[in-house]
C-alpha positions in Angstrom: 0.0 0.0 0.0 0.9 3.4 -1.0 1.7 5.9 2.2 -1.3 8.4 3.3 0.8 11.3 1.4 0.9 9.8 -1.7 -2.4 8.2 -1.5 -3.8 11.7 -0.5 -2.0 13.3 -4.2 -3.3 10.2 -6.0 -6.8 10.7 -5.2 -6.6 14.6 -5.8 -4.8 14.4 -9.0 -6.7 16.2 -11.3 -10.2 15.6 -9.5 -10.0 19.4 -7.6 -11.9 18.0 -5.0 -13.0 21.4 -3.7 -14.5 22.3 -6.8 -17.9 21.7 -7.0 -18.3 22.5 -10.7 -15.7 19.3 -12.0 -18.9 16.7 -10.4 -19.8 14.6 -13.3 -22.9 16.2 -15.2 -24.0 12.1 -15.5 -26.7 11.2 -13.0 -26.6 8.7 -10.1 -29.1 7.1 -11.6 -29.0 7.1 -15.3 -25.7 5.2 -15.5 -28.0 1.8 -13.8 -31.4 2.2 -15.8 -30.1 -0.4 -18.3 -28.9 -2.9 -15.6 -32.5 -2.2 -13.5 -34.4 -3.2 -16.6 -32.3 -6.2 -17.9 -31.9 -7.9 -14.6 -32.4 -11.0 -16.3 -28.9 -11.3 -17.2 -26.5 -12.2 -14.1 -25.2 -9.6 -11.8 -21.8 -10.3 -11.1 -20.4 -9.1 -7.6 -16.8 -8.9 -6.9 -15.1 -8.8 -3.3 -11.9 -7.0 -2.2 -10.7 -9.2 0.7 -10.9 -12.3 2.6 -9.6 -12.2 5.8 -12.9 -11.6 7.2 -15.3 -14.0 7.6 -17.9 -11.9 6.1 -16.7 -12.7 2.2 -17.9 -15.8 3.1 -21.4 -14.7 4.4 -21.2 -12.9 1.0 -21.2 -15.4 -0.8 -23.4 -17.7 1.3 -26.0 -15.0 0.9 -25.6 -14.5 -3.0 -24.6 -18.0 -4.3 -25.9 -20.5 -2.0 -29.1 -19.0 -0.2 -29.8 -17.1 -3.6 -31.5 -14.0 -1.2 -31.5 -11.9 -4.1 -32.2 -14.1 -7.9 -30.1 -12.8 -10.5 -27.2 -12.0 -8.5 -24.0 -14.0 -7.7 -20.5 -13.5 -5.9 -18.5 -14.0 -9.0 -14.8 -13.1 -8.1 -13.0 -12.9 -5.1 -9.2 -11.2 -3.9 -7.6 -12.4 -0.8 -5.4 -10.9 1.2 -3.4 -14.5 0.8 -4.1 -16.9 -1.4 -5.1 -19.3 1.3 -7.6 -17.0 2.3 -9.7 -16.4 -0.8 -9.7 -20.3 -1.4 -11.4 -20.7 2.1 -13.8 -17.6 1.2 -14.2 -19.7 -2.2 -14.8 -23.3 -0.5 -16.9 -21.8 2.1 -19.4 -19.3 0.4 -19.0 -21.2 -3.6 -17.1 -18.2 -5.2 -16.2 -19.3 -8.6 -13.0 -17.4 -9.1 -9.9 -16.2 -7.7 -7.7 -12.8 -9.0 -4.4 -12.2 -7.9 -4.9 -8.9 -8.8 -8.3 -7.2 -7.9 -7.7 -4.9 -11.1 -8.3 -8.1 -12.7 -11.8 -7.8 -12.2 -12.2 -4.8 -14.1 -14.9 -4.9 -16.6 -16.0 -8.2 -15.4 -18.3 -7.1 -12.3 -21.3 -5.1 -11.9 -20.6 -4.2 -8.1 -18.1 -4.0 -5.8 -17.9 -5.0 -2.3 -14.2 -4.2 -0.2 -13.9 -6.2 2.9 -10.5 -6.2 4.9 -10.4 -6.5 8.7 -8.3 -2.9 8.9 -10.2 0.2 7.7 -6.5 1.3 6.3 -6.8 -0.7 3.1 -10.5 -0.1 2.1 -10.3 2.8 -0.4 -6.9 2.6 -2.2 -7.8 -0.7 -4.1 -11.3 0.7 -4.9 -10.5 3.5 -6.7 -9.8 1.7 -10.1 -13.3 0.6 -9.9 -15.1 4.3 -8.9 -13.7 5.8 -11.8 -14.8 2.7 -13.9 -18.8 4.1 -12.2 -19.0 0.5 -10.7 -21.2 0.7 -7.4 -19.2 0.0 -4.6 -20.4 -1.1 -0.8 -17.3 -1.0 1.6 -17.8 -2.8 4.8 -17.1 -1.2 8.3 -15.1 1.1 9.0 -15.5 2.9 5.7 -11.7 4.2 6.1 -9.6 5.0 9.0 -8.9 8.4 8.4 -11.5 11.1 7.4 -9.9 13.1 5.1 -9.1 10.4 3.2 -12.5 8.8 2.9 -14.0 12.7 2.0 -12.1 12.8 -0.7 -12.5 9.3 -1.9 -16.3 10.2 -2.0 -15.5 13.0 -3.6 -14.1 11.3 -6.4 -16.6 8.7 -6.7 -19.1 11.8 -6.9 -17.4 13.2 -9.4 -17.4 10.4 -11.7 -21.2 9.8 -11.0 -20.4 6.3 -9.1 -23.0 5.1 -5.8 -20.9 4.8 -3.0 -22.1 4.5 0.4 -20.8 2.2 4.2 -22.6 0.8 7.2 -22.2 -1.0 10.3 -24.9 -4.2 9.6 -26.1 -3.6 13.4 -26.8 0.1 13.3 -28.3 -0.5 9.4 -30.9 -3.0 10.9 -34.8 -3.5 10.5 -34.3 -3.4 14.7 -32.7 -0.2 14.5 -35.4 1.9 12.9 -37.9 0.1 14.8 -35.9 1.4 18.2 -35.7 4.6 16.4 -40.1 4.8 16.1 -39.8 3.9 19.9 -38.2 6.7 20.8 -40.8 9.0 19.5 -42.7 8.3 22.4 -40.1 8.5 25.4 -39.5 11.9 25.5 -36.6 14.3 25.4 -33.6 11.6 25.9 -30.5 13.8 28.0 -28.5 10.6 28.1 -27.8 7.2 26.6 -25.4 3.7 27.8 -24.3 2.2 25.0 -22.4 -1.0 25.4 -20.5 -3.8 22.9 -17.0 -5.1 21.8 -14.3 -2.9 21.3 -10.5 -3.6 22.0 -8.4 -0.7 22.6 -5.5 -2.5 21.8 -6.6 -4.6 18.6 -4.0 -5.0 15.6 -6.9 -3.8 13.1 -7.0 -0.3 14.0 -7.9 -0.9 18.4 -11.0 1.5 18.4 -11.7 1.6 14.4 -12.7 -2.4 14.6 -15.6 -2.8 16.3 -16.5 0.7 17.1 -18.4 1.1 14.4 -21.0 -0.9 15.6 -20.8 0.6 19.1 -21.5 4.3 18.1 -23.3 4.2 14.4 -26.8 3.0 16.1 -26.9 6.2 18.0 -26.3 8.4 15.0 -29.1 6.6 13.3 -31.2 6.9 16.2 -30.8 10.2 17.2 -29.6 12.2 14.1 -28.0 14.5 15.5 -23.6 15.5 15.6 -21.7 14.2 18.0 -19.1 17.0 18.6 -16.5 15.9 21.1 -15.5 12.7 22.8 -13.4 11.2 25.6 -11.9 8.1 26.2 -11.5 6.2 29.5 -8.8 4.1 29.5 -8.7 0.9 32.2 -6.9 -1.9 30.6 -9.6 -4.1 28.8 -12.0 -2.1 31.3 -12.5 1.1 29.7 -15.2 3.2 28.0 -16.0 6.9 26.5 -18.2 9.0 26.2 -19.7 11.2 23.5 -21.4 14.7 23.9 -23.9 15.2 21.1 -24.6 19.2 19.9 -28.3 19.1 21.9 -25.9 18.4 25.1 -27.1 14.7 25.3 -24.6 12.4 26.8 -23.9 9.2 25.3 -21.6 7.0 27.8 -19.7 4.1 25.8 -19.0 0.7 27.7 -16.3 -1.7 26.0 -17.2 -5.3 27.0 -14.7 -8.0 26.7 -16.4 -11.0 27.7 -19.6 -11.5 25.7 -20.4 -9.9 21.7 -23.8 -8.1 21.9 -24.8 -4.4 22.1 -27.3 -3.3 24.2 -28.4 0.2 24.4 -30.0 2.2 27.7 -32.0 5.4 27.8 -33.0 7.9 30.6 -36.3 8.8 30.8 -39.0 10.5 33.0 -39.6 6.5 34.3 -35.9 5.9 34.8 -33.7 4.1 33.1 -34.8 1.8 30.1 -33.6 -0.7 27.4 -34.0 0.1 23.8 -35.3 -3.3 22.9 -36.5 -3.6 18.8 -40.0 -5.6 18.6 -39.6 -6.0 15.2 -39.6 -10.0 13.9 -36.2 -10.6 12.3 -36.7 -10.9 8.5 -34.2 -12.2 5.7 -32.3 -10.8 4.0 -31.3 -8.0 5.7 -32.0 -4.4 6.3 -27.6 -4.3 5.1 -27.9 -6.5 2.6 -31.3 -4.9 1.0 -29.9 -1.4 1.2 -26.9 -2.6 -0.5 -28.1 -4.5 -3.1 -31.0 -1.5 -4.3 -27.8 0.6 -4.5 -26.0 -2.0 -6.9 -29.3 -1.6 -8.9 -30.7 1.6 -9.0 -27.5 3.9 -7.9 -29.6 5.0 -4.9 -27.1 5.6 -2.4 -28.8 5.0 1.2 -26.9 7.4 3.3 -25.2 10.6 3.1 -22.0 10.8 2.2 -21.5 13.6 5.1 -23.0 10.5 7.5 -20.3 8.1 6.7 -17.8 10.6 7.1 -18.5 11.7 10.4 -18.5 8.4 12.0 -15.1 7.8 10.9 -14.4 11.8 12.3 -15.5 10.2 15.5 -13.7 7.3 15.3 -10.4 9.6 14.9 -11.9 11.6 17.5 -11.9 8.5 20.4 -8.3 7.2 18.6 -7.3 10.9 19.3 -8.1 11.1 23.2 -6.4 7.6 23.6 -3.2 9.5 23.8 -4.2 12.9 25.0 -6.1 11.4 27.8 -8.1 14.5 27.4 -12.2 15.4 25.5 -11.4 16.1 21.8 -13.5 17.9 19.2 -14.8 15.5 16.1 -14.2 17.9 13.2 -17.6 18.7 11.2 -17.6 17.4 7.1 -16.4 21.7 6.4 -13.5 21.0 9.1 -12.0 17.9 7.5 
């Protein structure tokens, strides 16, 4: 991989990305009319890493479950070559690159899956300037100037781009989310699931996605500064939205689950969805609609500043101090 420096030039090379006026006069939407139309011919998917067990589920989903009929995992790059064979044996993906270029002009959509945010966008670009929609899995990108301009190039060229955490982009989610209508003003939240400090895939990048996404969908509102409290494996953080509401973050390490606590005029509650679990997906639907229509389900300004508040909490580690997260204009 490229340093940040020169990955930085290579995605601003020529693309101005401050300048409004260079975006693509091609629509979002009228690049995939033909594809929506003529879905009877195969929809080939290809994936950008295998490390993660979730290539797999990919191609479970597409290939073996068939959750979505005229669609198929068709290619696959692994990180090694052992990898992408499991990811093949294990979710029936036909083929194997050795060069993830090599898939160029030979997918319909793109999925890029690696276990460290660091290595999500370079490899994509190729394929946003081809205007081949592209999902990438959580965290979109582990810094947020990069990802900004990486969206900005995919804008420019007319490409769908968009990133979720498959627990905050849930059916349960949005049905939490009706709930709160009727609870009131909400002045603070307890969040609590996996993060590790400490991992070897970017510590608070890996699994804080799925810890602090589900309040921004919940609430929709900025968070704009953060604190972490370090403990060992013990720790936690908090957030301070812009209404004042505070948001305190517990890091389990014994069990994987989030769970999710409110304040109101009763005391203290649990968000609990009642919505029936339904396959495929909330994820998976979103995703695939985009891969067909272009319709991008969130704003790009949304992904960003989860990533802003990833970089935030990463930032605090070593200050020990609150840190501002820096709005999209900031970045």
């Amino acid at each position: 991989m490229q340093n940040r420096r020169s990955f930085i030039n290579k995605l601003s090379k020529g693309s101005a990305l401050s300048a409004i006026a260079l975006y693509s006069p091609v629509s979002l939407f009228s690049q995939f009319t033909t594809k929506k139309t003529t879905m009877a011919k195969p929809f080939k998917i290809g994936i950008i890493g295998a490390e993660n067990s979730h290539t797999a589920g990919f191609g479970k989903l597409f290939n073996i479950e068939k959750a979505f009929p005229g669609m198929e995992v068709k290619y696959v790059w692994g990180e090694t070559e052992e990898f992408a064979k499991i990811a093949m044996e294990k979710g029936k993906i036909p083929k194997m690159v050795k060069d993830s270029n090599d898939m160029l002009g030979k997918i319909d959509g793109l999925i890029v899956d690696h276990r460290h945010g660091k290595f999500h966008l370079e490899p994509a670009i190729p394929f946003i300037k081809a205007g081949i929609p592209t999902f990438i899995d959580k965290p979109f990108c582990y810094r947020a100037k990069e990802g900004k301009a990486f969206l900005e190039l995919a804008k420019k060229h007319g490409t769908p781009v968009t990133s979720f955490s498959s627990i905050a982009n849930s059916y349960a989610t949005y049905d939490i989310k009706k709930q709160l209508e009727s609870l009131g003003t909400i002045n603070q939240v307890v969040r609590s699931g996996r993060v590790n400090l400490d991992s070897e895939y970017g510590g608070v990048f890996f699994y804080g996605a799925h810890t602090i996404q589900p309040l921004l969908y919940l609430f929709d509102e900025p968070v704009v500064k953060v604190r972490i409290n370090e403990n060992g494996e013990n720790s936690g953080a908090n957030l301070i939205f812009k209404s004042g509401m505070l948001a305190s973050l517990v890091f389990t390490t014994k069990k994987y689950g989030w769970q999710t606590f409110v304040e109101t005029e009763e005391g203290v509650v649990e968000l609990k969805s009642k919505a029936e679990e339904a396959k495929p997906g909330k994820n998976y639907v979103d995703m695939v609609e985009m891969f067909k229509t272009g319709k991008e389900p969130r704003k790009h300004e949304d992904i960003i500043h989860g990533v802003a508040i990833l970089e935030a909490l990463e930032k605090s580690i070593s200050s020990g101090k609150w840190e501002n997260v820096l709005s999209y204009d900031e970045i």
